[in-house]
N, C-alpha and C positions, 0 to 999 in steps of 0.2 A: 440539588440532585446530583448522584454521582453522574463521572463521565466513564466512558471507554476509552481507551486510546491504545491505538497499534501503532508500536515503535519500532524504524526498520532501523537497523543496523547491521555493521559490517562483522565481521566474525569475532571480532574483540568481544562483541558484545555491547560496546560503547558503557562498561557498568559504571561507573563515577556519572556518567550524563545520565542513565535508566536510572541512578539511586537520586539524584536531582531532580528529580521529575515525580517521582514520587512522592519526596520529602513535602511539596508543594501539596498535596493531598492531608497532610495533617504528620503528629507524629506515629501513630501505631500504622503497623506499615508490615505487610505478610508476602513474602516469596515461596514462589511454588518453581523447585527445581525439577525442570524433566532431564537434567542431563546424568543420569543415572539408570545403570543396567537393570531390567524388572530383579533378574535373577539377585544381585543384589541388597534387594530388598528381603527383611525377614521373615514376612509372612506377606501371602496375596493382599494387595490392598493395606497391608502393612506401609506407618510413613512412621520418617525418623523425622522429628519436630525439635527446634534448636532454638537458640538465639546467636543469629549469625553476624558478623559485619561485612557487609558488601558494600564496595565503592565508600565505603568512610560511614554508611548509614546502617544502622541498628536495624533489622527486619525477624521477622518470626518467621523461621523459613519450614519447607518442606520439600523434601526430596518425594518425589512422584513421579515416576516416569509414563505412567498409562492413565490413570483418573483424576485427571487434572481440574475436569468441574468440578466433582468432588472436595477437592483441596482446595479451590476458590470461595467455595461456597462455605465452607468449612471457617476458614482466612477471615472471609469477607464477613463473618459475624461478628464480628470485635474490631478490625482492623481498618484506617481507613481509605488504605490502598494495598492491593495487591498485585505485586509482579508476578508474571509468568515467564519465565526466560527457558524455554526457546521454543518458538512454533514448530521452525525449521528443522530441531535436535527430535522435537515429540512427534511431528509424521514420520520422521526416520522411525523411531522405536516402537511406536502403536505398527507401522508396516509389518518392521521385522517380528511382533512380536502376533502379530494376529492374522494377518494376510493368507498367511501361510495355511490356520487355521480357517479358512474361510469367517472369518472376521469380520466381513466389511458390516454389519449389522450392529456389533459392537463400535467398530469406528464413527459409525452417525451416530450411535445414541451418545456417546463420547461429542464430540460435536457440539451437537443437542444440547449436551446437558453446558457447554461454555455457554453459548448463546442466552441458555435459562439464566444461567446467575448475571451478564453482563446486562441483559434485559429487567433484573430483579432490582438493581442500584442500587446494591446495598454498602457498595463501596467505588472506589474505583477502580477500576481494571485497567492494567498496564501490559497489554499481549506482545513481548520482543521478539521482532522475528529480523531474520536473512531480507532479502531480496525473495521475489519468486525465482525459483531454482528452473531452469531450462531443461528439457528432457523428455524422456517419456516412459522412464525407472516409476516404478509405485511410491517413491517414498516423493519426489518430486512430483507428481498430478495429486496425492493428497496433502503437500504443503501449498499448492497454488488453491485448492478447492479449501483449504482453510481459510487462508487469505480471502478470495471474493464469499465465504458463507460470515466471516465476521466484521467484515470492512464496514457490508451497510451499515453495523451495529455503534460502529465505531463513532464519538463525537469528533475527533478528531486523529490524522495521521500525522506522528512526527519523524521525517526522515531522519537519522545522525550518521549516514553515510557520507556526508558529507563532510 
């Protein structure tokens, strides 16, 4: 059965240790980039799909800054791990990009729909995040409310702040 795993890391990213960690999952291996502006992108819901090398490891990547279940679930059909790198970078940009717009309805179903595929086991799921960020800014209360709605999900937590 697939696992979850939420991997904290320091702003590096720690990617050669996150592409290690995967590798162990099999070899087809899908990352989902949110560090990427929506505007950016070419069309709404538009992803640029590649064949990228991150950390030394071959991944079928995607740039997605907002529908991130979406691109998992998507990944997770063929692949048999999926990164998500970064929780931390994607509550910053779902904030900035929907808060404003009274969003927050979007932001749970967004959520919602991680939860659905990590709970589906159709692969593995590898969620990179920060630390939980200290504050009381919107983009730091919905990167700690990501953290406790996917933790329980999680099979296991691997710190690499360390």
């Amino acid at each position: 059965m697939a696992q979850n795993l939420l991997v904290q890391c320091g702003p590096d990213g720690a990617v050669e240790r996150v592409s290690a960690l995967a590798r162990e999952s099999g070899s087809t291996l899908g990352y989902v980039n949110t560090c990427v502006a929506p505007s950016a992108m070419k069309t709404s819901g538009g992803r640029i799909e590649e064949e990228r090398s991150i950390g030394g490891t071959s991944f079928h990547a995607f740039d997605e800054p907002l529908s991130v279940g979406s691109a998992i679930a998507q990944l997770a059909g063929y692949a048999d791990a999926v990164v998500v790198h970064r929780l931390d970078d994607w509550a910053g940009r779902l904030v900035r990009h929907f808060v404003a717009a009274d969003g927050h309805e979007y932001i749970t179903a967004e959520l919602t729909a991680v939860v659905s595929v990590m709970n589906a086991h159709m692969a593995d799921v590898l969620l990179v995040s920060g630390p939980a960020a200290a504050g009381d800014d919107p983009a730091a209360v919905l990167h700690r409310r990501m953290l406790a709605e996917f933790k329980p999900h999680c099979t296991r937590v691997v710190d690499l702040t360390r």
